[in-house]
C-alpha positions in Angstrom: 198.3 38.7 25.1 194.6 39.2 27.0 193.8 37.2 29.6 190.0 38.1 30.2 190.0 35.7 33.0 192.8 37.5 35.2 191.4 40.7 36.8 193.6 41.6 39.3 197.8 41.5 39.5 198.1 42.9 42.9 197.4 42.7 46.6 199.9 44.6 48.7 198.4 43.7 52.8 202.2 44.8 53.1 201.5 48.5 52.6 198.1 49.0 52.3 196.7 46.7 55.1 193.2 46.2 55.5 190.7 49.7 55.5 188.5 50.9 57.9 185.6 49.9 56.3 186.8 46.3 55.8 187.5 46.3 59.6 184.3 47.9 60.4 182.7 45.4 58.0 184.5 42.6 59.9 183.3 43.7 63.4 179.7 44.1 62.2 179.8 40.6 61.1 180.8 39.6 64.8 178.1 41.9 66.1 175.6 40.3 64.5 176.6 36.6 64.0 179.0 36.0 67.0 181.7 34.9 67.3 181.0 31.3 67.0 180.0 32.6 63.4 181.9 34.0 60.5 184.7 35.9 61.7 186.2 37.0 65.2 188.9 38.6 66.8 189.9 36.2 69.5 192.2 32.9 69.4 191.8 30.8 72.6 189.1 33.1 74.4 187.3 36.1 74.3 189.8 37.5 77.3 192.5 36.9 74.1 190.5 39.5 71.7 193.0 41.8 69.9 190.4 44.1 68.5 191.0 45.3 64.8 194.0 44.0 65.0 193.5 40.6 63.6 190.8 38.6 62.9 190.6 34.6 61.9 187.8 33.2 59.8 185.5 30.0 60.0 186.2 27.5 57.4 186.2 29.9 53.9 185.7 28.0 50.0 185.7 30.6 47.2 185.7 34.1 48.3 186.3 35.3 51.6 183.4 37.7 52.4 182.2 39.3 55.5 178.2 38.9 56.5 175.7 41.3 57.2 171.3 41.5 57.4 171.9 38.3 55.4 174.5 39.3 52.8 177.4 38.2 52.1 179.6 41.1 50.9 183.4 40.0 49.0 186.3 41.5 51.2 188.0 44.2 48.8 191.7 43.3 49.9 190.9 39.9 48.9 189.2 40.0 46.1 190.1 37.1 42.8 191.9 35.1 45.2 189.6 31.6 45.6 190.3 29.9 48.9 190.4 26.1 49.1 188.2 25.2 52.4 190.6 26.6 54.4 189.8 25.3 58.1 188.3 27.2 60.6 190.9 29.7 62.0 193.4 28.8 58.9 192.6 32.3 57.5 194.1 35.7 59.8 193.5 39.1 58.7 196.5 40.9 60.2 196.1 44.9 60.9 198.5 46.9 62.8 200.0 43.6 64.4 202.8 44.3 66.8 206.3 43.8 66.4 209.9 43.3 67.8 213.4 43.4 67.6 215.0 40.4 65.8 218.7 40.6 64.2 217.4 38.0 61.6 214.8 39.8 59.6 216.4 42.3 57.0 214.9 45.0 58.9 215.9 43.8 62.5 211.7 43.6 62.9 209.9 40.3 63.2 207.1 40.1 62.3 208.7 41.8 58.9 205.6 44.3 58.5 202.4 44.5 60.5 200.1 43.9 57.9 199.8 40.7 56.1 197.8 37.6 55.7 198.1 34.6 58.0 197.8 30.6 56.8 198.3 29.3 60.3 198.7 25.7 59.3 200.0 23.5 56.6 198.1 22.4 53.0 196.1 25.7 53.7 195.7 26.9 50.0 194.2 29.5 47.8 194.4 29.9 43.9 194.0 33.3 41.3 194.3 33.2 37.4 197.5 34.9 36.3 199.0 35.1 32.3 200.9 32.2 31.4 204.5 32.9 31.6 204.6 35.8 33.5 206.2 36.7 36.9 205.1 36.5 40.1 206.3 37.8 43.3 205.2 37.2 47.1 206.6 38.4 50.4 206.6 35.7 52.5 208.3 34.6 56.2 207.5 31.7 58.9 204.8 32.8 61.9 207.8 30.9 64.2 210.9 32.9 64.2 212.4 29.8 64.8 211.4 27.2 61.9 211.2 27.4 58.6 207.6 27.9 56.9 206.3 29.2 53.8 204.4 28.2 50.7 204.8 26.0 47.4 203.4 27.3 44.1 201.9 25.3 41.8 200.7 26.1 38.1 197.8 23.9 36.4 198.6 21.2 39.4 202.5 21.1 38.1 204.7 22.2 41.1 207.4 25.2 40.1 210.4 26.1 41.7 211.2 29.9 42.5 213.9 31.7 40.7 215.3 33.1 43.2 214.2 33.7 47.4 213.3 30.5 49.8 209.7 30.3 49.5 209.9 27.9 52.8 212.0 30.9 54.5 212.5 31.5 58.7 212.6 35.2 58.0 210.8 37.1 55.6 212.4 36.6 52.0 211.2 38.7 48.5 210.4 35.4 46.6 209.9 35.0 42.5 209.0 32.8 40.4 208.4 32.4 36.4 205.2 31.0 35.8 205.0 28.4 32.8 203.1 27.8 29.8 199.5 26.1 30.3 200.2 22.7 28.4 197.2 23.5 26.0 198.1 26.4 24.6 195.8 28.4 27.3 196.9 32.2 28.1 195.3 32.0 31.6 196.5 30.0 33.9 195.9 28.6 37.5 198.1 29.2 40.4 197.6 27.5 43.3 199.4 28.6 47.1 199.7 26.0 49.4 201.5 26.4 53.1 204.1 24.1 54.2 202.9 25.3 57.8 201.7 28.4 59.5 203.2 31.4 57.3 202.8 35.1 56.8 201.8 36.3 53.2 203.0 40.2 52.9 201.9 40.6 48.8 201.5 38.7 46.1 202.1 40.8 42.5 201.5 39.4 39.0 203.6 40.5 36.3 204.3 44.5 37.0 201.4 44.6 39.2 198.0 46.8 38.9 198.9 50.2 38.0 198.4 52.3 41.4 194.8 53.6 42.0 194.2 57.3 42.1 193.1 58.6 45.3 190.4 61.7 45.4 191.2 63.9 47.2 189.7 64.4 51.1 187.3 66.9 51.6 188.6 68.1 55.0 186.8 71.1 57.4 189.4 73.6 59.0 187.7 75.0 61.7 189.0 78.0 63.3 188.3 81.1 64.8 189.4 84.5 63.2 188.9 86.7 65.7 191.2 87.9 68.7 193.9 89.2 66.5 193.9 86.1 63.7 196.2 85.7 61.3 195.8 83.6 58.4 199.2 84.2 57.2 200.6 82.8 60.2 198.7 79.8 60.5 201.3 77.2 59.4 198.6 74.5 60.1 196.2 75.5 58.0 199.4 76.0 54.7 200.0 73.1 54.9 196.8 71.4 54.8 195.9 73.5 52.0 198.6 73.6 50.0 198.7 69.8 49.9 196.0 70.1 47.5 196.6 66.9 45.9 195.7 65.1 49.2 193.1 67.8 49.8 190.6 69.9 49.4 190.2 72.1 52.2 187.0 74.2 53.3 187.8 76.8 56.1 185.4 76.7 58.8 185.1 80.0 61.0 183.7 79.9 64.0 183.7 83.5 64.9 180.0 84.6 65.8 178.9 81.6 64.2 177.3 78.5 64.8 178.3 74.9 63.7 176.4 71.6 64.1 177.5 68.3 64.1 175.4 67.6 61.0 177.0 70.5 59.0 180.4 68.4 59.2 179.0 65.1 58.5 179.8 65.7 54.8 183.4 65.9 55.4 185.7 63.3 55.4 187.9 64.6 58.3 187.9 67.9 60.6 191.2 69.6 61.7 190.6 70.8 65.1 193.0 74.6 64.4 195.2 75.7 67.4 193.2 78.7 66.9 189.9 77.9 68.5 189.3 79.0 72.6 188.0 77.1 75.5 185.5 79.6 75.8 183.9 79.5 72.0 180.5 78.6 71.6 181.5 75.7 69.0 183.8 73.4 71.5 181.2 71.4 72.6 180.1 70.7 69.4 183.5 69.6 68.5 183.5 67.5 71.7 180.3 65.6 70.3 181.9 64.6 66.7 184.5 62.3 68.7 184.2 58.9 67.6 181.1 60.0 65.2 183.1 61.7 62.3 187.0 61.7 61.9 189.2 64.7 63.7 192.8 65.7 63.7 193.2 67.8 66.9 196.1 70.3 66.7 194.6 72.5 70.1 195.6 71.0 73.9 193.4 73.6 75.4 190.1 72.0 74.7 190.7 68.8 76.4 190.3 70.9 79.7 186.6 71.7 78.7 185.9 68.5 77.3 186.7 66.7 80.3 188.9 64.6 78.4 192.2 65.7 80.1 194.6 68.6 80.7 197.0 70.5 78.6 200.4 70.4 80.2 203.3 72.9 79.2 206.8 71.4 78.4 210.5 73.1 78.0 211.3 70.6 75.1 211.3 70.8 71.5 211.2 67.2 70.7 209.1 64.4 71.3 210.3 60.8 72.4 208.5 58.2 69.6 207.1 54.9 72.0 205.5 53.4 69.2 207.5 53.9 65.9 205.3 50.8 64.7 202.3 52.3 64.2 201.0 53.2 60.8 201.4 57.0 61.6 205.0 56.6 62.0 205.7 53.9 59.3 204.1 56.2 56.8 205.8 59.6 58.0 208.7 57.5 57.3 208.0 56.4 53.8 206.7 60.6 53.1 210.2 61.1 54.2 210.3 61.9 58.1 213.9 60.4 59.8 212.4 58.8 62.9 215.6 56.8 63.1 217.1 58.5 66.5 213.6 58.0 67.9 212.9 61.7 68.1 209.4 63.5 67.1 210.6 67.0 65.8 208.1 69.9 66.6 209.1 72.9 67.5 212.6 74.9 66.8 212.0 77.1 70.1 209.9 77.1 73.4 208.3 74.0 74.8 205.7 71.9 73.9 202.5 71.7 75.2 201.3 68.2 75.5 198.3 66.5 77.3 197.4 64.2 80.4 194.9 62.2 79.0 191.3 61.7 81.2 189.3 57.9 81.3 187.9 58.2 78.4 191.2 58.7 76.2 193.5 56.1 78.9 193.0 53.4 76.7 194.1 54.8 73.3 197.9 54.4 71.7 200.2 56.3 73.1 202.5 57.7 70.2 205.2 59.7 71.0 205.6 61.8 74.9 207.4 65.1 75.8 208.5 64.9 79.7 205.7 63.1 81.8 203.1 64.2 78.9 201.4 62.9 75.8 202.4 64.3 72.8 200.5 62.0 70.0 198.0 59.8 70.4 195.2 58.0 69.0 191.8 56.8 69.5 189.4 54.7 67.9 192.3 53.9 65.2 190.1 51.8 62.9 186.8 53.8 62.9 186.4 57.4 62.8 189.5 58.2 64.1 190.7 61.1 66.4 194.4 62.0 66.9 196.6 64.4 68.7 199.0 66.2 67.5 200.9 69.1 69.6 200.5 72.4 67.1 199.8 75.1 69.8 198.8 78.8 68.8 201.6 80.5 70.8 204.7 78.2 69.2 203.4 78.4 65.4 206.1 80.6 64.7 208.5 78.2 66.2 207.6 75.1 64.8 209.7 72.9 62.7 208.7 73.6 59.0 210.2 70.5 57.6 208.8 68.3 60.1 205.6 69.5 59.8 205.0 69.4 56.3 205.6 65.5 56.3 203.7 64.7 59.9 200.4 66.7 59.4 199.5 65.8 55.7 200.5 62.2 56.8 198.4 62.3 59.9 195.6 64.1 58.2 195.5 61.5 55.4 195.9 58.3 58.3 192.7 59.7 59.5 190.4 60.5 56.8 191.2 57.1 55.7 189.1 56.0 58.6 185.5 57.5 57.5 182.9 55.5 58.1 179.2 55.5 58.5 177.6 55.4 62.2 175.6 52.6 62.8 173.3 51.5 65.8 175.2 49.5 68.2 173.9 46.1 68.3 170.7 45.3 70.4 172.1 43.3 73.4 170.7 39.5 73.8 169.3 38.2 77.1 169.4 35.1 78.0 168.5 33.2 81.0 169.7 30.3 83.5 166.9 28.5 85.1 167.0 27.7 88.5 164.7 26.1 91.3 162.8 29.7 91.9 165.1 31.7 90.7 166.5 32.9 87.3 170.0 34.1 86.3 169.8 36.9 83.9 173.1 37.5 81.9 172.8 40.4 79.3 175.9 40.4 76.7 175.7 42.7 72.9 177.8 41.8 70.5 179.9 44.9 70.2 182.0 44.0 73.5 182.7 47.9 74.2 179.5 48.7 74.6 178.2 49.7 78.1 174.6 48.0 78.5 171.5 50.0 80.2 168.7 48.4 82.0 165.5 48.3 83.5 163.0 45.9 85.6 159.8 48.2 86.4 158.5 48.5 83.0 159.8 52.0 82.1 162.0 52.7 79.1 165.9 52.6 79.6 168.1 55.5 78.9 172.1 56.1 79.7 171.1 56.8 83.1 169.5 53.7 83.5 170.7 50.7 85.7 174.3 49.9 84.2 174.8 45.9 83.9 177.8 44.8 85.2 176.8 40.7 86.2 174.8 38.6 86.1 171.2 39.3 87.7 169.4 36.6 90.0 165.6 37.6 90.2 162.9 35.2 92.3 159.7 37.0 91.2 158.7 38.0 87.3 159.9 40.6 85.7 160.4 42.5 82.5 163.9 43.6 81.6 164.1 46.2 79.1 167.9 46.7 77.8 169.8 49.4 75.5 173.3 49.7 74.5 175.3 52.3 73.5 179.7 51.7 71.9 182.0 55.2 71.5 181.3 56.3 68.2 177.5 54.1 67.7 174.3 54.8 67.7 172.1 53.8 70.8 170.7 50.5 70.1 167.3 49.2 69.9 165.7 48.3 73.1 165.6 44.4 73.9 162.6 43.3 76.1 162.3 40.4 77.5 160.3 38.4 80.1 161.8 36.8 83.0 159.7 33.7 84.1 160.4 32.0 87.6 160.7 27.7 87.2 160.6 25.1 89.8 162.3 22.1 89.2 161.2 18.5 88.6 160.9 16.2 91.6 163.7 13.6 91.0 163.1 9.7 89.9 163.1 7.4 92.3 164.5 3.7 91.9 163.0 0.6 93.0 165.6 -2.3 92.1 164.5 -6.0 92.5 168.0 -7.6 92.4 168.1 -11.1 90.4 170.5 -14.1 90.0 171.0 -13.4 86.5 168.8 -10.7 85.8 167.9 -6.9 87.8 164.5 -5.0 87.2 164.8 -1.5 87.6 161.5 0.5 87.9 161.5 4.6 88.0 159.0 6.6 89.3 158.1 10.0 89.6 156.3 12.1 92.7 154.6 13.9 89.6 153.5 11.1 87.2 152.7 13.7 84.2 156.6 14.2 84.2 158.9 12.5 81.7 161.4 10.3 82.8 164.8 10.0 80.9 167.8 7.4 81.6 170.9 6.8 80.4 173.9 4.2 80.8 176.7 6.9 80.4 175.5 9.6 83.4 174.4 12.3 80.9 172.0 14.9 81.6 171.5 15.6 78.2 167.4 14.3 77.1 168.6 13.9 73.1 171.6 11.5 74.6 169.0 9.7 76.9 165.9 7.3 76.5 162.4 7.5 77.6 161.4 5.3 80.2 158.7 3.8 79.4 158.7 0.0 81.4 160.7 -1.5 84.0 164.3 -2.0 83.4 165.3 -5.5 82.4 169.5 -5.3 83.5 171.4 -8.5 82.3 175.3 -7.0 83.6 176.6 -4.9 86.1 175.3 -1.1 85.0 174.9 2.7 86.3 171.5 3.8 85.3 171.2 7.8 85.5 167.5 8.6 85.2 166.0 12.8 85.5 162.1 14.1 84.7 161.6 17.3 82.9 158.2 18.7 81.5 155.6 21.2 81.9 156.5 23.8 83.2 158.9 22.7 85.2 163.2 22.4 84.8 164.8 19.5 84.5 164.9 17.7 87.8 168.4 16.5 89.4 169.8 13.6 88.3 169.7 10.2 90.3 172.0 7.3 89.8 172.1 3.7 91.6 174.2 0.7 90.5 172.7 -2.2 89.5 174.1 -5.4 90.5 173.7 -8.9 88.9 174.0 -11.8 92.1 175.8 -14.2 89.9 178.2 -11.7 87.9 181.6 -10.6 89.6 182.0 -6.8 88.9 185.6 -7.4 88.1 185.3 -8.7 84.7 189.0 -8.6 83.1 192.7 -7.3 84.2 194.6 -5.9 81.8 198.2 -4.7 83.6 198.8 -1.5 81.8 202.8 -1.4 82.5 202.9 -4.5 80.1 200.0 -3.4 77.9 199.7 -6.0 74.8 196.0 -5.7 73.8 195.7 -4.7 70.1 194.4 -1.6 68.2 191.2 -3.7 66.6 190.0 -5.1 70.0 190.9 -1.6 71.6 189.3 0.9 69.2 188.2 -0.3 66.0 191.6 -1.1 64.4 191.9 2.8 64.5 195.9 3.7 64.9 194.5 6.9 66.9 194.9 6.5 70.6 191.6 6.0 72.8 193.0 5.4 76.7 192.1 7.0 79.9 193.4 8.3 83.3 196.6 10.6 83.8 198.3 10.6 87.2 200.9 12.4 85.8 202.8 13.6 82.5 206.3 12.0 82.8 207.2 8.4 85.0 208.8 11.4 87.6 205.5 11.8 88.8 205.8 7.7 89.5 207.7 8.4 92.1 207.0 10.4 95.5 209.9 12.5 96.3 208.6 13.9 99.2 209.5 10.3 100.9 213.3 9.5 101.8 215.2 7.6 98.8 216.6 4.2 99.9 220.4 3.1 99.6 220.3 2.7 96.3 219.0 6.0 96.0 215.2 5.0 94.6 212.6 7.2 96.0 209.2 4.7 96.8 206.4 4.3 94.3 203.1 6.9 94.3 200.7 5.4 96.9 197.9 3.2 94.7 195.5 5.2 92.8 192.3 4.6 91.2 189.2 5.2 89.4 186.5 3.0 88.9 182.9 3.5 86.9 180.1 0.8 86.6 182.1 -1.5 84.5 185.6 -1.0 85.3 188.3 -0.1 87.5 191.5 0.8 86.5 194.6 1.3 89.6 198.0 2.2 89.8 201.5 1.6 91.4 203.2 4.5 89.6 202.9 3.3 86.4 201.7 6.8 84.1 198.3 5.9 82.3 196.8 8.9 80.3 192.7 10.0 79.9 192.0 11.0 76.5 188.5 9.3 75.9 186.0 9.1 78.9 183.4 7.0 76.2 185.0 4.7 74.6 182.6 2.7 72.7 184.8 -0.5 71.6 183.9 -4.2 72.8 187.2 -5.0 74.8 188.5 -8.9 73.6 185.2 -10.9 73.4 183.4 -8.8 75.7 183.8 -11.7 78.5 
C-alpha cells in the first residue's frame, strides 16, 4: 500500500526536542515582531520569560511556522501536522523544561521528559494523514499532576478508542491505537487530535515510524599546542574525539609558533579547547573571542584566569556531585550508557580535580555538576553556539577515568556542535517617546532582551563605550538620540536615530452650563480656539471613543460630560469634567436592593446568561462583617460600615451585602429606562 499523501510517520519532541536553529529561529521571530506578535517566551509577563525554554504561539491554522524579513518559514519538528486555529497561547514549544520528583510518573519525574508539545486547553486540535489501518502511538500525560487530561483521536470525524494506554491519563501513559479503514475505500486517511484539556504530547509515531536519519558527521577543530614536551599518545582527549569517527571528523589544530583567527574556525562546527594549550600562548585570546560566536567544548581551567572569566581551583576529589541530572547533557550521557544513578560525575581515578569559580559573565549559566566549593560542568548559551566545561586537566590525563570519558566527552562534544548557528546582527533597538508638558520620556527597549543598549545625545556615533541605558530618559530641550545594541554571541546592531521633540500641552476646555427645568446647555470653549475639542459621556480620554464638539450641548438627563483639546502641535490637554443637572429630574432614578436581586437577564444585559455587574467590597460574605468590632451575645460581629460608589447616573451602597465589579460600561437599558 502507498499513501502519497502521508509524508511523515514520526515526531519524537520526546528525544529529539526542538534544535538550535529552530530556537534561534523562534527568538528572531520575537526580535523582530514582538512579543505581541507570532511567538514569545513569556506567559503572564515579560518578568515570567523562560528563555529557550518554552515558547507559546498566537492563534496558529495550518502550519506552525516562525516569521522572519517577511517570511514565513514551516517549523521542522512540526512539519505535516495541520493545526486547527489553535487560540493564542494554545500551542507551547517545550525545550529543556524543568522537572521534579513525583512517585506517580513511571520514572518518579513529572513532567515525564522535558521536551514535548503543550495544548494548554481543551478542543485544541491538530490533524496529519496516516495509512488506513495502521498503528499509531503517542506519549501523552496531564500538564496538572493532579487531574486527568489528554487527548481523543478521531479518524475521518469517527471517534476511536485506544487499544491499550488512557489517552485522558494523570501521569504520562505509552498510548496506541488501530486506526480504521476510510469508509470509501481511501488508503490515506485523516486523524484528527483533540485535548480534553491542557496536556503534554511527548511523540506521535505512525506505523514503525520514519526510519532514523543519518547524521554527518561534525567537522570539529582540536586545538592544541605541541610544544613543551607534548605528547600525542598521551592525549586521551584528543583519542577519543578522534576515534569516534562516526560522530567526527576531527582536524588538529596546533598552535605552536602559529597563528589562528577567529575566521579560520568559522568553518567548523565545534572547537575543543585541549588541556594542552598555556595561559601564556599567543592564540588564548583568540579563543576567548569565539565564545558565544562559534561552538566550544573547553577541557583547560587555566585559561579562564586570562580570560577574565574566572579562576581555576584545585580539588582532592575524583568525582563530581551532578546538580542538574535533568539537563540534556546528562539525559543523553545516560542513554550512551554513563550510570549517573548515585549522582556522581566520574573523572579522574587519582589526584584531584581542578574545577572553576566562575566570573560575571559565566554567573548566569547552568551549573552541571561541582567538586567541593567549585564548578565542575557547566554551560553557557545552551541553545545557540554553545560553550561548556568540562574538567580534563593536562597534569591528571593519565589519571582519568577511561570508561567515563569515552561516554561524557563524545556526548558533550556532539550536545554542542548541535548548537551551530549563524551570527546575526542583534536587533536595532526601538525608541519611543512619552510626551509631556515640556518634557519628553525617552524609553529605549531591542527586542533581544539580553542585549545591553548604547547611546548617545550630542550627535556623535555610539560605540560600547558609549552612554549605557538603564531607564528611562526625561530630556526638556531637543535632541538627537543615536542608539546601538550589542547580545553575547550577536553582531552589533544598526544604529537607531531618532529626534526628540519637546511638546506643550493643550490649554484645557472650559464649561459654561446654563442649567434648565427640563433641559441643560453645555457650551465648551477653548483659550486656543484653533484647538479641537473632544467630549464624551463615559470619561474617556481616548479622541476615537469621543465626539467633536462642534455646538452647544443640548442635555435632556442628569450626565458627566468629559471634554479635552488636542491639535497642532500641541499634546492632548487634561481632561475636564462637570455634572450636568436637569432642575426638574431627581438624580436618583431607581433602587434595586442587591441582597434580594430579582431583575432579569434581558433587562440586565441583553438576555445574555454571561454576568455584567459591578463593585466588589469583598470576595466571600466574611468580608460582610467587621471583626475588628466586639461580637454581640449571640456572638454576631456588626455589619461593614456603608459603602458606596456613585457615577453620573447611579449610585450603588452597601450594608455588607458582597456586590462584585466585572463591567464598568455596561451598555443595557435598565427596565424601561424610567
Amino acid at each position: 500500500m502507498v499513501v502519497q499523501a502521508q509524508s511523515r510517520k514520526t515526531w519524537d519532541f520526546l528525544n529529539n526536542g526542538f534544535s538550535a536553529a529552530t530556537i534561534t529561529a523562534l527568538q528572531t521571530d520575537m526580535e523582530q515582531n514582538g512579543t505581541g506578535g507570532y511567538w514569545r517566551d513569556w506567559e503572564k509577563d515579560v518578568s515570567t520569560a523562560n528563555t529557550g525554554t518554552w515558547f507559546n504561539a498566537s492563534t496558529v491554522s495550518g502550519t506552525a511556522s516562525t516569521h522572519a524579513d517577511g517570511v514565513a518559514t514551516p517549523i521542522p519538528e512540526l512539519k505535516d501536522l495541520n493545526f486547527q486555529s489553535v487560540k493564542g497561547k494554545g500551542l507551547v514549544l517545550v525545550n529543556d523544561y524543568s522537572q521534579s520528583e513525583n512517585d506517580g510518573s513511571p520514572n518518579k519525574q513529572y513532567p515525564y521528559g522535558t521536551h514535548f508539545i503543550w495544548l494548554n486547553g481543551s478542543k485544541l486540535s491538530f490533524t496529519f494523514k496516516a495509512a488506513a489501518g495502521d498503528t499509531l502511538h503517542m506519549g501523552i500525560e496531564s500538564h496538572k499532576n493532579t487531574e486527568a487530561r489528554g487527548v481523543n483521536i478521531s479518524v475521518n470525524g469517527t471517534t476511536i478508542a485506544a487499544d491499550y494506554g488512557q489517552s485522558v491519563p494523570i501521569f504520562f501513559n505509552d498510548v496506541k491505537w488501530t486506526l480504521i479503514q476510510a469508509t470509501d475505500g481511501s488508503d490515506s486517511v485523516t486523524v484528527k487530535v483533540t485535548s480534553s484539556n491542557g496536556c503534554h504530547i511527548y511523540y506521535i509515531i505512525v506505523g514503525e515510524g520514519d526510519a532514523p536519519t543519518v547524521k554527518a558527521a561534525s567537522k570539529i577543530a582540536y586545538v592544541f599546542n605541541s610544544g613543551n614536551g607534548y605528547d600525542r599518545d598521551a592525549d586521551y582527549a584528543h583519542a577519543f574525539i578522534s576515534g569516534s569517527s562516526d560522530l567526527f571528523t576531527t582536524t588538529a589544530v596546533d598552535v605552536n609558533n602559529k597563528t589562528i583567527t577567529a575566521d579560520s574556525l568559522e568553518k567548523f562546527d565545534a572547537v575543543v579547547i585541549s588541556p594542552y594549550i598555556d595561559a601564556a600562548d599567543a592564540c588564548v585570546s583568540t579563543l576567548k573571542s569565539i565564545i558565544a560566536y562559534e561552538p566550544v567544548l573547553n577541557l583547560n581551567a587555566s585559561l579562564y584566569e586570562p580570560w577574565g572569566y574566572g579562576k581555576a581551583v584545585t580539588t582532592i576529589q575524583q568525582t563530581a556531585t551532578i546538580v542538574n541530572a535533568n539537563n540534556k547533557f546528562f539525559t543523553n550521557a545516560t542513554a550512551n550508557g554513563l550510570d549517573t544513578s548515585t549522582g556522581a560525575l566520574n573523572i579522574l581515578s587519582a589526584g584531584g580535580i581542578t574545577g572553576v569559580n566562575l566570573s560575571p559573565y559565566f554567573a548566569g549559566d547552568d551549573t552541571l555538576a561541582v567538586v567541593d566549593n567549585a564548578v565542575a560542568v557547566h554551560e553557557h548559551n545552551a541553545n545557540r553556539n554553545a560553550y561548556m566545561f568540562l574538567p580534563y586537566d593536562k597534569q591528571n590525563m593519565a589519571s582519568i577515568d577511561a570508561d567515563a570519558m569515552s561516554v561524557i566527552l563524545p556526548t558533550a562534544l556532539s550536545l554542542v556542535a548541535d548548537t551551530k548557528t549563524a551570527v546575526t546582527n542583534t536587533p536595532a533597538s526601538t525608541v519611543s517617546q512619552v510626551y509631556k508638558n515640556k518634557e519628553t520620556l525617552v524609553v529605549l527597549k531591542d527586542g533581544n532582551k539580553s542585549a545591553t543598549i548604547y547611546y548617545t545625545t550630542d550627535g556623535t556615533d555610539p560605540s560600547d563605550k558609549s552612554n549605557v541605558y538603564t531607564d528611562t530618559l526625561k530630556f526638556m530641550e531637543p535632541v538627537t538620540i543615536k542608539a546601538i545594541a550589542k547580545a553575547d554571541g550577536y553582531l552589533m546592531s544598526d544604529t537607531a536615530i531618532v529626534d526628540i521633540a519637546i511638546k506643550t500641552q493643550a490649554p484645557a476646555p472650559e464649561f459654561t452650563i446654563n442649567e434648565g427645568a427640563d433641559t441643560s446647555v453645555v457650551t465648551l470653549t477653548d483659550a486656543d480656539p484653533s484647538l479641537t475639542i473632544y467630549y464624551n459621556y463615559t470619561g474617556s480620554t481616548d479622541a476615537t471613543k469621543s465626539a467633536v464638539y462642534s455646538a452647544p450641548l443640548k442635555v435632556t438627563t442628569p450626565v458627566t460630560v468629559t471634554a479635552f483639546a488636542e491639535g497642532g502641535s500641541y499634546i492632548q490637554s487634561e481632561t475636564a469634567s462637570k455634572n450636568v443637572t436637569i432642575q426638574n429630574i431627581d438624580k436618583t432614578l431607581r433602587y434595586d436592593v442587591l441582597a434580594h436581586f430579582d431583575a432579569n437577564s434581558v433587562d440586565w444585559n441583553h438576555g445574555s446568561t454571561s454576568t455584567a455587574y459591578f463593585f466588589s467590597w469583598g470576595k466571600t460574605a466574611r468580608s460582610c462583617y467587621d471583626t475588628t468590632q466586639s461580637p454581640d451575645v449571640n456572638g454576631v460581629y456588626p455589619f461593614v460600615p456603608d459603602e458606596e460608589i456613585s457615577d453620573s447616573l447611579w449610585t450603588i451602597k452597601s450594608k455588607g451585602q458582597v456586590v462584585d465589579w466585572e463591567n464598568t460600561t455596561p451598555t443595557a437599558v435598565v427596565g424601561d429606562g424610567t
